[in-house]
C-alpha positions in Angstrom: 29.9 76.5 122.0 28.5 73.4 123.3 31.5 71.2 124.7 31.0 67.7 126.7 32.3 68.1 130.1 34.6 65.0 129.9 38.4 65.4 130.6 39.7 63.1 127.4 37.4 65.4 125.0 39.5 68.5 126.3 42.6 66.6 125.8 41.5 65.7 122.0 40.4 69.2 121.6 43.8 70.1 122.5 45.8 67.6 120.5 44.1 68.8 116.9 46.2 71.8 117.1 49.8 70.8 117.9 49.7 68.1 115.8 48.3 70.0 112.6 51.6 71.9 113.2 53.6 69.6 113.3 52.4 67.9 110.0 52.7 71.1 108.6 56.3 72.1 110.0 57.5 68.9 109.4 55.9 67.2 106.1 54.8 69.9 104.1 57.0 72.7 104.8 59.7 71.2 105.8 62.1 73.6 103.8 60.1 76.7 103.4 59.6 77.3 107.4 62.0 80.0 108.6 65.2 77.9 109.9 65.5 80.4 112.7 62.4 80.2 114.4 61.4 76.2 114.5 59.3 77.1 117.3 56.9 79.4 115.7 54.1 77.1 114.4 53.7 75.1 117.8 53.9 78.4 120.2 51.4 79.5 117.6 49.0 76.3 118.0 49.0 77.1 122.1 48.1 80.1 121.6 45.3 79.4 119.6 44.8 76.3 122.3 44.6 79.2 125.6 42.2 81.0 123.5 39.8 77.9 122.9 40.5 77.2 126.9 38.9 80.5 127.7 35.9 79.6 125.9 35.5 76.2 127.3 35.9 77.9 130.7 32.7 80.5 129.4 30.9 77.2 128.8 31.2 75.7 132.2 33.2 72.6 131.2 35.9 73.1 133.8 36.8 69.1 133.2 37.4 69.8 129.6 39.4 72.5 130.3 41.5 70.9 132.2 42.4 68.1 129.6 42.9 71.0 127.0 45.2 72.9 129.8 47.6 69.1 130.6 48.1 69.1 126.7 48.8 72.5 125.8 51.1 73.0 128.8 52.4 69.5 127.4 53.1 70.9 124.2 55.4 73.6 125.7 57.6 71.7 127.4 58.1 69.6 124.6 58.3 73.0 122.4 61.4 74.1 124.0 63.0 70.8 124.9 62.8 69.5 121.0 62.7 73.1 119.1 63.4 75.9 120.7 67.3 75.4 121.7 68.3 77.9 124.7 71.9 79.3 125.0 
């Protein structure tokens, strides 16, 4: 995968992700997700993110993957802050 080496095209790379979660959690599915597990589509998203950071580190674009690694650490913290409630 040919990736450019630029820290704001990791970050967009990791943005596409989260947010097509959340349109789908919170526009279209809004009833049908699982009102137990709010979480689930945007832990699934990083997932999917730390999978494409592996291969942008297999490509040599270390800058990239560190814009991909600020926003999908990003979108943890604001995983369990806004969706995930702790007891």
């Amino acid at each position: 995968m040919q990736v450019k080496n630029n820290m704001v095209v990791g970050m967009l790379l990791g943005l596409i992700l989260p947010l097509l979660a959340w349109v789908f959690s919170e526009v279209f599915f809004q009833r049908e997700i699982i009102a137990d597990k709010p979480g689930v589509p945007y832990l699934i998203a990083v997932a999917i993110n730390l999978i494409l950071l592996k291969q942008i580190y297999k490509a040599n674009a270390e800058k990239a993957g560190v814009g991909l690694l600020i926003v999908t650490f990003t979108a943890v913290i604001l995983t369990f802050v806004f969706k995930i409630k702790l007891h």
